[in-house]
C-alpha positions in Angstrom: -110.4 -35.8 -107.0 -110.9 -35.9 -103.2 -109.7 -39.2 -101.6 -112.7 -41.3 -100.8 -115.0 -39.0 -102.5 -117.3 -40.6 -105.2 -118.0 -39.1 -108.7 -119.7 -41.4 -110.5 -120.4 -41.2 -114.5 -121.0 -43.5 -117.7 -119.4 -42.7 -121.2 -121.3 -43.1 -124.5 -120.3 -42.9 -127.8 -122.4 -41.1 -130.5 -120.0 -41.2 -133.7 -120.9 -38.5 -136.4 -118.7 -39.4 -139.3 -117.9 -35.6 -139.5 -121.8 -35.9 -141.0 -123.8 -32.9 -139.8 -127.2 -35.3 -140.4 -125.7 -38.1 -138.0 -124.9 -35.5 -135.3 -128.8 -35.6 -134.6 -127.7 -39.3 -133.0 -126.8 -37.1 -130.0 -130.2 -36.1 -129.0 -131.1 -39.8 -128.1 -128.2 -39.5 -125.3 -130.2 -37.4 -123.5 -134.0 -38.3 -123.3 -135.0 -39.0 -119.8 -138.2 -38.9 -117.7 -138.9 -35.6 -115.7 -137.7 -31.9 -116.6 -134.1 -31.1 -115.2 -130.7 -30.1 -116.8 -129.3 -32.5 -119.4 -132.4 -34.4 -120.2 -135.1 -34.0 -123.3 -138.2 -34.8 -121.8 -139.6 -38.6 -123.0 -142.3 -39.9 -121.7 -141.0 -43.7 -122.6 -137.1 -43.9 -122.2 -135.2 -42.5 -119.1 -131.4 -42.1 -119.4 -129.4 -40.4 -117.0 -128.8 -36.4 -117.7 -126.3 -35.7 -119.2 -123.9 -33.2 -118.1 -120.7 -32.8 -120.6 -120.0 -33.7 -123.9 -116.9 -34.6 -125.4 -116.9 -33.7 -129.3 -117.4 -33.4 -132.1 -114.5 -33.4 -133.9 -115.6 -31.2 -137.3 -116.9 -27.8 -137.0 -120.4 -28.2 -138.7 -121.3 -31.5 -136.6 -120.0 -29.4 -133.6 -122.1 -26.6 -134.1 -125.5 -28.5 -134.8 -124.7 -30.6 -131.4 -123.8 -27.7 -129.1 -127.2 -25.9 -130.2 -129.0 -29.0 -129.0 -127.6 -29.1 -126.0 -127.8 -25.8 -124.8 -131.3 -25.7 -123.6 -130.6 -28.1 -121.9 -127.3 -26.6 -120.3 -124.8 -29.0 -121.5 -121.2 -28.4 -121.7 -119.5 -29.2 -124.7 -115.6 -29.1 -125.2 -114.4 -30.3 -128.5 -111.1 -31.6 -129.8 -110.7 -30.3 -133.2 -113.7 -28.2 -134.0 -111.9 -24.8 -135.0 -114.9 -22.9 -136.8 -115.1 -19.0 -136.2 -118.5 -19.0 -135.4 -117.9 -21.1 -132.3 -116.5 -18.8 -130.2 -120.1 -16.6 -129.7 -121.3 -17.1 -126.7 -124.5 -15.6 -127.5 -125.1 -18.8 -129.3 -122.9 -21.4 -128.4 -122.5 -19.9 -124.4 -121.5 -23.3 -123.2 -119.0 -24.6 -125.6 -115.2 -24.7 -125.3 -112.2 -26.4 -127.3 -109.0 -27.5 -126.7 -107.9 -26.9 -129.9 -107.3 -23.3 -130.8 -109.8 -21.9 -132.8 -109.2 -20.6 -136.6 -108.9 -16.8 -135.1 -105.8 -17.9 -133.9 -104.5 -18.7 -136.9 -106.1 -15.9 -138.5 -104.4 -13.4 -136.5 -101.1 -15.5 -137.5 -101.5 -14.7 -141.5 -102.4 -11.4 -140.7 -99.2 -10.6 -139.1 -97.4 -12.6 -141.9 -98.8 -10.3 -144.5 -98.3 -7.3 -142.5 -94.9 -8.0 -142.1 -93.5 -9.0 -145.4 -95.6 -5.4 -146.6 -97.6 -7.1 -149.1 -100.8 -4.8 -150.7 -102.4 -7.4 -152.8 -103.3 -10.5 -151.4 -105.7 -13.3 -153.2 -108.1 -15.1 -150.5 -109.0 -18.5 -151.8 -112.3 -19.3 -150.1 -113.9 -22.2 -149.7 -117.7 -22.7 -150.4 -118.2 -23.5 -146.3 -118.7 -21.8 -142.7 -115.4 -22.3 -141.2 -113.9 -21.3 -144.2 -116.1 -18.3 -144.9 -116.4 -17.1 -141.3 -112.4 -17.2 -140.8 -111.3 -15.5 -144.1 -113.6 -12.3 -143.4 -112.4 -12.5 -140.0 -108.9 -12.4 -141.7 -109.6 -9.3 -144.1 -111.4 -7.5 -141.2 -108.1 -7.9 -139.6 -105.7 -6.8 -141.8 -107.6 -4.2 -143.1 -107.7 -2.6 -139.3 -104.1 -2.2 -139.3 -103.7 -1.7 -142.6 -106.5 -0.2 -144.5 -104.4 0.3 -148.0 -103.7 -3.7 -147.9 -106.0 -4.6 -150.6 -107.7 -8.6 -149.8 -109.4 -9.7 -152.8 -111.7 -12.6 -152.2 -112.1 -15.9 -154.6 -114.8 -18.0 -153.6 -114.5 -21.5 -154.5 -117.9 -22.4 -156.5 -117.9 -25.8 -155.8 -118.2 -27.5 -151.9 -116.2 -30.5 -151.7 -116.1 -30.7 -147.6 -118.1 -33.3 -147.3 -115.8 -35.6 -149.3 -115.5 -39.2 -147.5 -114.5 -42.8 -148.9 -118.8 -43.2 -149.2 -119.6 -40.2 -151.2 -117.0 -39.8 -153.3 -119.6 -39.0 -156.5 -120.2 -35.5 -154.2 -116.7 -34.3 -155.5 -116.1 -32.8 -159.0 -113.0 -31.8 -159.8 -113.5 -29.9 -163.3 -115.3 -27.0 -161.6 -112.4 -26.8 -159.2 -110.1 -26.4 -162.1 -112.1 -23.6 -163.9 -112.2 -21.7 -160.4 -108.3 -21.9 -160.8 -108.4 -20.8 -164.1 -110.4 -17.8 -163.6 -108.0 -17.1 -161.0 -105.2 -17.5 -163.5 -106.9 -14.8 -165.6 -106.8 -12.0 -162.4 -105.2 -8.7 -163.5 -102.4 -7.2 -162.6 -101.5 -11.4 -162.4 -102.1 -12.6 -158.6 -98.7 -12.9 -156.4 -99.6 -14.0 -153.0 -101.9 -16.4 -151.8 -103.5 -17.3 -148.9 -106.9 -19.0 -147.0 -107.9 -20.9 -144.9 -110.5 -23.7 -146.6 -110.5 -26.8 -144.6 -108.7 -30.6 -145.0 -111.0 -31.4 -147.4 -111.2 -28.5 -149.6 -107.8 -27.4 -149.6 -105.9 -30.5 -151.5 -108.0 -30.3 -154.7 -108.0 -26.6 -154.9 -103.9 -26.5 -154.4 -104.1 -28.8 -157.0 -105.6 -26.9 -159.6 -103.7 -24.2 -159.0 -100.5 -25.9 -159.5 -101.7 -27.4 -162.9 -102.4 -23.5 -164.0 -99.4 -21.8 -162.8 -100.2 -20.5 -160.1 -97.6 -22.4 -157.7 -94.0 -21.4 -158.8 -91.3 -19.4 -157.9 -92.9 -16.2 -158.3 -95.6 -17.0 -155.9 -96.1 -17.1 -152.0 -98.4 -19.2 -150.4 -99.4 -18.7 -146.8 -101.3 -22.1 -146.0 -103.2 -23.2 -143.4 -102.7 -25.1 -140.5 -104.2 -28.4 -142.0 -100.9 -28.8 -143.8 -98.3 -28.3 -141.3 -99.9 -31.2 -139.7 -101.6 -33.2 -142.2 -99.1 -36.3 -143.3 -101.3 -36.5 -146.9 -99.7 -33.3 -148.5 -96.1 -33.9 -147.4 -96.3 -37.9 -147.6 -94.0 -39.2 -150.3 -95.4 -42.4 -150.4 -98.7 -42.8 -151.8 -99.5 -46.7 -150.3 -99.6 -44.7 -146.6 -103.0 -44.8 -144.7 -103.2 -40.9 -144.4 -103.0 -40.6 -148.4 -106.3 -42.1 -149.4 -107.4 -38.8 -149.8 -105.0 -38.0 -152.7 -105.7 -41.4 -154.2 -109.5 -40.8 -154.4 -109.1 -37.3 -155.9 -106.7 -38.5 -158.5 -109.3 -41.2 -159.8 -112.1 -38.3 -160.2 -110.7 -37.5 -163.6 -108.5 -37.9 -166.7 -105.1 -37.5 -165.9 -102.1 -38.2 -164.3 -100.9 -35.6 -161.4 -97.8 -37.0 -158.5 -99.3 -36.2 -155.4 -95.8 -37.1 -153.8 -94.1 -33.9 -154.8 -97.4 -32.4 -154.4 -95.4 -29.5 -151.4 -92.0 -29.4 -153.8 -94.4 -26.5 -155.8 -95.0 -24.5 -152.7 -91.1 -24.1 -152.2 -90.5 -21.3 -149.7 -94.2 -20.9 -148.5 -95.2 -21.1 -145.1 -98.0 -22.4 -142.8 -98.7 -22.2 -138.9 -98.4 -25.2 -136.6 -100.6 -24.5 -133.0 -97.8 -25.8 -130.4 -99.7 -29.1 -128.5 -97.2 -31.6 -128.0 -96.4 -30.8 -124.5 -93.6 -32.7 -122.3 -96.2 -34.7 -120.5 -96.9 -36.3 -123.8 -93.8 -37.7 -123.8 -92.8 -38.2 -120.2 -95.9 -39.3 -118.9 -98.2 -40.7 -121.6 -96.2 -42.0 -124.2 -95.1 -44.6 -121.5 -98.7 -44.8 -120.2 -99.7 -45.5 -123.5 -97.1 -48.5 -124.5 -97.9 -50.3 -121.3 -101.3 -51.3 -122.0 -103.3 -53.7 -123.1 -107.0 -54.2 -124.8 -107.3 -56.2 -121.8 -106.6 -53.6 -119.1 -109.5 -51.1 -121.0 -111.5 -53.9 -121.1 -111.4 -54.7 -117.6 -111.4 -51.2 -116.7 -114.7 -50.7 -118.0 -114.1 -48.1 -120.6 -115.0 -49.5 -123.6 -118.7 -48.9 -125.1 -120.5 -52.3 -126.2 -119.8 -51.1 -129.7 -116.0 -50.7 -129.3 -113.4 -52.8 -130.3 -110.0 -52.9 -128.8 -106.8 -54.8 -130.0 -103.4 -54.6 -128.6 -102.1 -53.2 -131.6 -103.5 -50.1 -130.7 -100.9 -49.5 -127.9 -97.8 -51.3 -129.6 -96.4 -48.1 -131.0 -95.7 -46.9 -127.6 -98.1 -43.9 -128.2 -96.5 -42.6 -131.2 -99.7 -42.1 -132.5 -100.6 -39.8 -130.4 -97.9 -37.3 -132.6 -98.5 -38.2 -135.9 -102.2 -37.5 -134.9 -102.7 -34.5 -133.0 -106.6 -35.0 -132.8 -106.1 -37.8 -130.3 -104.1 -36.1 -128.0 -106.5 -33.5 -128.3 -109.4 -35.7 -127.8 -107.7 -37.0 -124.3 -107.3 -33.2 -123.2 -111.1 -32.2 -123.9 -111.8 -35.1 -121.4 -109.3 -33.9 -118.8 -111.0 -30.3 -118.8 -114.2 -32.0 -117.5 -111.9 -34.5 -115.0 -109.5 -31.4 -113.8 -112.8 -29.3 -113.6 -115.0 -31.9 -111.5 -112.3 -32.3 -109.6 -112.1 -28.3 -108.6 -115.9 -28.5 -107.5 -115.7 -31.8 -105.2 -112.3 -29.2 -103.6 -114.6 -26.5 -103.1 -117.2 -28.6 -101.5 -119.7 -28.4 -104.3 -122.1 -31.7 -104.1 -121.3 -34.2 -106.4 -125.3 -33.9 -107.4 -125.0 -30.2 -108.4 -122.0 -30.6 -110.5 -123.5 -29.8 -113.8 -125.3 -26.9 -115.8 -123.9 -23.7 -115.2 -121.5 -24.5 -112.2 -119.9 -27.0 -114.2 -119.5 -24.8 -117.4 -118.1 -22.5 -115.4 -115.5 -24.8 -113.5 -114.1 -25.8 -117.2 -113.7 -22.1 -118.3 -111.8 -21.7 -115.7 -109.8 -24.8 -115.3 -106.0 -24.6 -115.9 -103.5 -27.7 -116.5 -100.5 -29.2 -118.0 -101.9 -31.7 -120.5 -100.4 -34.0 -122.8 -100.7 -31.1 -125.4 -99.2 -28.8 -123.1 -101.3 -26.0 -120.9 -104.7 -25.8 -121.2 -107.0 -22.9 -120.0 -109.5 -20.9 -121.6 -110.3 -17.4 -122.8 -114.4 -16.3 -122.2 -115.2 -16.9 -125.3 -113.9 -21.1 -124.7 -111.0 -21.1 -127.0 -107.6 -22.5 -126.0 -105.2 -19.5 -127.0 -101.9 -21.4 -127.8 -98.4 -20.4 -129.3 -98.0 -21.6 -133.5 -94.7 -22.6 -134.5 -93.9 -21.1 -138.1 -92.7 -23.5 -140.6 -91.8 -23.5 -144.2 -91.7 -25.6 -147.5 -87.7 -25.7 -147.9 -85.5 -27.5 -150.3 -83.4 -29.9 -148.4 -80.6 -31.4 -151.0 -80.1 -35.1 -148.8 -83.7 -35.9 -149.4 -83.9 -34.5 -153.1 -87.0 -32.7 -151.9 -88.8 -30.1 -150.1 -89.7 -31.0 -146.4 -91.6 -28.9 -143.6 -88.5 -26.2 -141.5 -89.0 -24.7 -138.2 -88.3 -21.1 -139.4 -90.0 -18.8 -136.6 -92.8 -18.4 -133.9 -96.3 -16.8 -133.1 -97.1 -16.3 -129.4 -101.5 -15.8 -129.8 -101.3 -14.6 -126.6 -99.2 -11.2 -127.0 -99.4 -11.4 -130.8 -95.5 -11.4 -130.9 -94.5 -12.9 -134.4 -90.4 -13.9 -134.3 -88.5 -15.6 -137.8 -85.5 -16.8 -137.2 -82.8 -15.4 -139.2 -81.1 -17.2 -142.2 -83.7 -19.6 -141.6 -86.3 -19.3 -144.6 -85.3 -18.7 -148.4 -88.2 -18.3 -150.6 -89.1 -20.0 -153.6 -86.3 -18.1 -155.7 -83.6 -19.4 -153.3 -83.5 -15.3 -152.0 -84.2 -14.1 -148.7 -85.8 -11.0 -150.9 -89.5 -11.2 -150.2 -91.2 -11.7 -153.4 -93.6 -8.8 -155.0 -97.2 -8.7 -155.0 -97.8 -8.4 -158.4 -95.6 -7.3 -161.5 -93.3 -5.3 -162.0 -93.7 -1.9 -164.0 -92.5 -2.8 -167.0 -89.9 0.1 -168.6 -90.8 1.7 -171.1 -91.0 0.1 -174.6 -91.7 -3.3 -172.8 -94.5 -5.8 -171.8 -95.1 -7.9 -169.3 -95.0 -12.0 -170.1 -95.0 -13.9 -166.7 -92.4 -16.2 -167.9 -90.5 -17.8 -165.2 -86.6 -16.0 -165.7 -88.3 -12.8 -166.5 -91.6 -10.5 -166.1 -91.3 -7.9 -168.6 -89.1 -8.0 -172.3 -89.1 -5.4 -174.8 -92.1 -5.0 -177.7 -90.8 -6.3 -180.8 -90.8 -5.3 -184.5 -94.2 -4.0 -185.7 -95.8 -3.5 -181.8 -94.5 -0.1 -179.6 -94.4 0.0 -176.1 -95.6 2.5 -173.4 -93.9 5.8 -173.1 -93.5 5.4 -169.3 -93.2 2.4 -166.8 -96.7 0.8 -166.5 -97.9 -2.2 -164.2 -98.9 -5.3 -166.5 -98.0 -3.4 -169.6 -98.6 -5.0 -173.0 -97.1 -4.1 -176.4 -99.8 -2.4 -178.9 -99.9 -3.2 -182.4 -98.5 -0.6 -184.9 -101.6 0.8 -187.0 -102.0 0.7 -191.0 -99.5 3.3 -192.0 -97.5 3.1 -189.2 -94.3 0.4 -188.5 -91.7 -0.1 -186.2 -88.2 -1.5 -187.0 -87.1 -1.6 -183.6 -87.1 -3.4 -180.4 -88.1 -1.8 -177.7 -89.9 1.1 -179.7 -92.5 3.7 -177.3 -93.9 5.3 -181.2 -94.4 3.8 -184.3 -92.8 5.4 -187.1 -94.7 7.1 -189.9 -94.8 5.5 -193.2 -92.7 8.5 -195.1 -94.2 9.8 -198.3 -93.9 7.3 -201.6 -94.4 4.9 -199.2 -97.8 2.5 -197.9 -98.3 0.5 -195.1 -101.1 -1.6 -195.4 -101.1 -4.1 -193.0 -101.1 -3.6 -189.1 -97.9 -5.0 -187.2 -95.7 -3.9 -190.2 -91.9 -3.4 -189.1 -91.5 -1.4 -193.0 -92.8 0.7 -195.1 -93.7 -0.8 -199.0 -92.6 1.4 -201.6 -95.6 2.7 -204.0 -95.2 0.6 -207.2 -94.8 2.0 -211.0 -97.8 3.5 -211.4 -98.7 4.9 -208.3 -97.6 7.2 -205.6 -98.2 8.6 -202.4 -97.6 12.3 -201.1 -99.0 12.3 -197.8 -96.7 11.2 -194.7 -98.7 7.9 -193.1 -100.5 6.3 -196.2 -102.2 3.0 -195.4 -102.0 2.8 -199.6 -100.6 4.5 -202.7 -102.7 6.2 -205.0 -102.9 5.3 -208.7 -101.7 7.7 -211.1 -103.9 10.1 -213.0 -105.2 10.1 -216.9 -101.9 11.5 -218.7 -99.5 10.8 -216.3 -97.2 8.1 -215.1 -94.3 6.7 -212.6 -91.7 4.4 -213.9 -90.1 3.7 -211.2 -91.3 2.6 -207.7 -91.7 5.3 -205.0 -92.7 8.3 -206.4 -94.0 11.1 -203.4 -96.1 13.2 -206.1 
């Protein structure tokens, strides 16, 4: 800000829950006598316009907000709103994050499957915008460079976003579970995995897919962001704040699961970390942070009359602010309007005409170090930002798996970097696992089972005459048998012999009394008037 230049503003809070409903509470910030920017015209209550909004901090709240605001030309920078959809600016023209947007992470798992040279990947989508929006974003993408990569698309049937601690009864876990189980049933058996679903979605539905399989040492996971950051899914210890979400799932049905080695089955899998703990966190803020009081906010005038501040808020010394990105994010979004005002008053711009277009404007194109590191913005409002790549490794002092720094992703240039020696997948290889099954050699099948994928056909069932994907044994027909492992033809059942039954591994001599002179007789025949066999197998 200029030195003795006035900018005068109040703060209000409007808190949403993450409710899409509640976020309707906004519109009663900015009624006000008289048409101009910022204001809904009321003919009874008269507020000051607004000219910025701070928020919301979930995607659907965010979007429902920043369309109410834009007639009125109010610029919206949110914390932690990363939906897809956002970054329009034929509908949302005046919003902007400081959180980078899910199409940074989406071009992050593209490159991940592009690199490893997978062909088959399983999308797990979940039944909501972000996650709808970002995963077709993510097949459009790797389609472009790849058009033979084939992205097949499981939608979740079931919405469980709006899970909180007061509507628990929304969430029902058993048609989670039979959406895992129908994945579970996929032919050629699904390999890698990958989608981006949302906090709320994404616990339940790694759950289920644990409990069918689908989480072991055959299979790669590329998850999202939420859990490189999220302390609930690598949390060991079930009484800590962040896991109430784990808690409440659990008691939504019969039986027991341990959500503290929840990660230990996603062993070698990877997620993306955006990069937002910048030095001035720690240098600057951190300090900052420890050295107040709820008194100094309370006599600085900051707190709304529904607030409540205790000093226990600031005894950590700011730690929270990294076990919690959000609020450091939160604090950024408000220094993009500060850092922007603060450009205009430089330029000369009246303090009456910051607002509307000149101010949206002014935080597009604001740039600064902030406690999440440097900020600025693309056209489109989202903060492009580096991801740092980390994995799901064993470590043998802890006597489980914990979250490794194994690479990088620069948005910017799209330059994707894994650091060698680094990352083992869940096999304990640095061999990059398949996409689907083996071709099983000939005379084999393919079982799944953990030490193997395919084993020979046994005794009674023969095999395929050449390697086949997913191959299963076939059943030797009524006069036919095998005798053999690993068979590609059933034998014939010779003459003077029957086979009646499928899955024979012999042949069953014709008894006294009857024979059989064709090759491959199901039965023998009995013998004519005037004649008979005294002995078993007689071929005529």
């Amino acid at each position: 800000m200029l030195p003795n230049t006035n900018f005068t503003f109040n703060m209000s809070l409007v808190h949403t829950g993450c409710n899409e409903l509640a976020s309707k509470d906004s519109l009663r910030m900015i009624r006000g006598v008289g048409m101009q920017e910022g204001r809904l015209y009321s003919s009874t209550v008269n507020l000051d316009p607004v000219i910025a909004m701070s928020g919301c901090l979930c995607g659907g709240p965010t979007k429902i907000a920043t369309d109410m605001a834009r007639p009125f030309k109010i610029t919206v920078v949110s914390p932690s709103a990363t939906a897809v959809e956002l970054s329009d600016k034929t509908k949302y023209p005046y919003f902007a994050r400081t959180v980078p947007s899910s199409m940074s992470e989406v071009a992050l798992v593209a490159e991940l499957i592009l690199k490893f040279g997978w062909k088959r990947v399983v999308q797990i989508v979940a039944t909501n915008d972000r996650s709808t929006a970002a995963n077709e974003a993510l097949a459009e993408r790797v389609s472009a460079k790849d058009p033979k990569v084939d992205m097949i698309k499981m939608v979740v049937g079931h919405d469980i976003s709006n899970l909180r601690l007061d509507n628990k009864q929304l969430y029902n876990y058993s048609m989670v579970n039979e959406f895992a189980a129908e994945v579970a049933k996929m032919q050629p058996e699904p390999r890698i995995f990958t989608g981006i679903m949302g906090t709320f979605n994404v616990v339940p539905i790694l759950r289920a897919m644990v409990e069918h399989g689908l989480a072991d040492s055959k299979r790669f996971w590329i998850l999202e962001d939420t859990l490189c950051r999220t302390d609930f899914f690598i949390s060991k210890d079930l009484t800590d704040n962040n896991s109430w979400e784990l808690s409440n799932l659990e008691g939504h049905h019969a039986g027991d699961f341990d959500w503290r080695f929840m990660s230990d089955h996603f062993q070698g899998s990877m997620c993306g970390s955006a990069s937002i703990i910048g030095p001035y966190l720690h240098n600057t803020w951190m300090p900052f942070w420890g050295s107040l009081t709820a008194a100094d906010i309370r006599n600085a005038g900051y707190v709304p009359p529904e607030g409540i501040v205790e000093d226990s808020a600031f005894t950590d010394g700011g730690k929270l602010f990294l076990s919690k990105n959000m609020y450091a994010l939160r604090v950024d979004s408000m220094m993009a309007f500060l850092v922007a005002v603060g450009n205009l008053l430089n330029q000369g711009v009246a303090p009456t005409d910051i607002h509307g277009d000149v101010l949206k404007n002014a935080v597009f194109d604001a740039k600064f170090e902030g406690i999440t590191g440097p900020v600025g913005f693309t056209d489109t409002g989202d903060r492009l930002s580096n991801f740092d790549i980390k994995s799901f490794q064993d470590n043998a002092t802890l006597g489980h798996v914990q979250l490794q720094a194994v690479g990088t992703y620069d948005s910017t240039t799209g330059n994707l970097k894994l650091t060698p020696n680094t990352h083992l997948f869940a096999d304990g290889t640095v061999n990059v696992p398949r996409d689907r099954p083996i071709d099983c050699p000939k005379g084999s099948e393919y079982v799944g089972l953990k030490d193997q994928d395919c084993q020979l056909c046994p005794p009674g069932k023969r095999g395929q005459i050449l390697p086949v994907l997913g191959a299963a044994c076939v059943d030797c027909e009524t006069g036919l048998f095998s005798d053999r492992y690993g068979q590609v033809a059933c034998n014939v059942t010779p003459p003077g012999y029957m086979t009646p039954i499928a899955q024979a591994t012999a042949p069953q001599p014709c008894p006294s009394g009857s024979y059989s002179s064709a090759a491959g007789s199901s039965e023998c025949t009995a013998c004519f008037l005037g004649k008979f066999t005294n002995k078993d197998v007689l071929q005529g």
